[in-house]
Backbone as CSV, one residue per row, in Angstrom:
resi,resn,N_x,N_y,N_z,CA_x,CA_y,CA_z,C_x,C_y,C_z
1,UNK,0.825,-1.207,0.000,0.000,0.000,0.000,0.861,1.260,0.000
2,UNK,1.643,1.191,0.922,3.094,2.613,1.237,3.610,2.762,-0.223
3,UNK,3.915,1.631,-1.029,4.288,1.794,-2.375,3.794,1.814,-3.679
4,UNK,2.017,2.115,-3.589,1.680,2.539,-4.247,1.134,3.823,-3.925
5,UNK,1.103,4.295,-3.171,0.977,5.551,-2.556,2.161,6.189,-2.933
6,UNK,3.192,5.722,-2.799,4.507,6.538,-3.295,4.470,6.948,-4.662
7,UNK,4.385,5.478,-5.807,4.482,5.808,-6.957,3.702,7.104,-7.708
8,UNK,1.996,6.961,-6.707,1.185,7.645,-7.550,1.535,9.367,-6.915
9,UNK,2.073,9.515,-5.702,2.862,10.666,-5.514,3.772,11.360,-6.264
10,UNK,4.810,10.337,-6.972,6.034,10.221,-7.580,5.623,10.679,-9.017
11,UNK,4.460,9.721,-9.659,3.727,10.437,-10.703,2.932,11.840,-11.209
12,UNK,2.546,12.315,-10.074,1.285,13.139,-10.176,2.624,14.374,-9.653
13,UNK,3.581,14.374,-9.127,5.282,15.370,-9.107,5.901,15.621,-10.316
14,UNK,6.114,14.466,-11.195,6.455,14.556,-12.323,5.542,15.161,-13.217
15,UNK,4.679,14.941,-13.111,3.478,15.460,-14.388,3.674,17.663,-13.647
16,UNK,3.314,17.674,-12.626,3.482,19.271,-12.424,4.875,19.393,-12.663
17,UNK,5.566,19.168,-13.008,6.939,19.278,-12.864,7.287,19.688,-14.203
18,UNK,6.697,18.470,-15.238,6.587,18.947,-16.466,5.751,19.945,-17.211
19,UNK,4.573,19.742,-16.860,3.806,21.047,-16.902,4.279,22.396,-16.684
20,UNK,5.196,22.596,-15.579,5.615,24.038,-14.923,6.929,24.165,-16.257
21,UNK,7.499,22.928,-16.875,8.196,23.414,-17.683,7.996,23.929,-19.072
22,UNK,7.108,23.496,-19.323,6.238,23.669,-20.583,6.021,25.096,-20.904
23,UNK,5.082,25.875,-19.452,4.620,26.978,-19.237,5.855,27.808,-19.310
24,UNK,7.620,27.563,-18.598,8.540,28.189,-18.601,8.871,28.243,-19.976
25,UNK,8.838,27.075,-20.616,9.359,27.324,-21.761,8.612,27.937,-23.116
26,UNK,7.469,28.110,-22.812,6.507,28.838,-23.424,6.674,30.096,-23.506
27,UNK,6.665,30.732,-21.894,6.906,32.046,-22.359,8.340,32.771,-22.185
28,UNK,9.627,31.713,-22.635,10.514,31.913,-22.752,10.069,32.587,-24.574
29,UNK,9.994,31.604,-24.939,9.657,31.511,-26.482,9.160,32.641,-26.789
30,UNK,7.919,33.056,-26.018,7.421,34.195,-26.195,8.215,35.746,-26.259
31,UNK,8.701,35.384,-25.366,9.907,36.827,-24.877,11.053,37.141,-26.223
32,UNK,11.475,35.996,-26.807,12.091,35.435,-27.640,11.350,36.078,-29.484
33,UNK,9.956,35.877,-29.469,10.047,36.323,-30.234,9.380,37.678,-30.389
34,UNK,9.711,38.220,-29.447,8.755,39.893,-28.649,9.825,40.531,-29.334
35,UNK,11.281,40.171,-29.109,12.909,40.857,-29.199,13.182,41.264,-28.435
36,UNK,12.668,41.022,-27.194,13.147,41.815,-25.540,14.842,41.090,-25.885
37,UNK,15.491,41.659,-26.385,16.805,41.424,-25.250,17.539,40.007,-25.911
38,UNK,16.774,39.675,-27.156,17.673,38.888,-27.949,17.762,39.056,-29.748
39,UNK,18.333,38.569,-29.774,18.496,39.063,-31.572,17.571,38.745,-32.544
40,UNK,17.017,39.711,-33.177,15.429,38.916,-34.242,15.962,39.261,-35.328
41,UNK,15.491,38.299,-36.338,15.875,38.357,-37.610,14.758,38.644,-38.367
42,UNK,14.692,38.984,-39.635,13.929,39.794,-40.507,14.347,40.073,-41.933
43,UNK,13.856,40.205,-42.822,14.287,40.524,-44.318,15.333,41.046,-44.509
44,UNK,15.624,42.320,-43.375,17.271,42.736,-43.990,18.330,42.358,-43.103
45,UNK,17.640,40.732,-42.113,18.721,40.290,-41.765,18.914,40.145,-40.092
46,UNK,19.777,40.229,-39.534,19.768,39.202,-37.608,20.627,40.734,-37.216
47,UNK,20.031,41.377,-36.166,20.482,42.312,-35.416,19.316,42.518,-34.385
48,UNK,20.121,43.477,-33.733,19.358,43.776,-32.071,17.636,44.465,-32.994
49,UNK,16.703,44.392,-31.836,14.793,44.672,-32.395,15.319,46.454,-33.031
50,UNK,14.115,46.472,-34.056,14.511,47.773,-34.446,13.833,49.210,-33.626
51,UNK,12.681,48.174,-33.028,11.640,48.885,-31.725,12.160,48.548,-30.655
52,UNK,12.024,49.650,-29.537,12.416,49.200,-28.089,11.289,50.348,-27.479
């Protein structure tokens, strides 16, 4: 019983765990393609956003 109680603990950790990364990496992506603060590329080419 103690060890299935563990596993489904162990499971239901992993699943938020991955979830919370998903969401991080989501609005990493997002930020990413906003041009806050990294390099965007465009027709005349890869340099810093032309808006700030």
């Amino acid at each position: 019983m103690l060890a299935r109680r563990f596993t489904i603990v162990c499971l239901l950790v992993s699943v938020f765990g991955m979830m919370l990364s998903v969401l991080v990496a989501e609005d990493s992506r997002a930020n990413h393609v906003r041009g806050t603060g990294f390099l965007s590329c465009d027709a005349n080419g890869c340099g810093l956003p032309a808006r700030r």
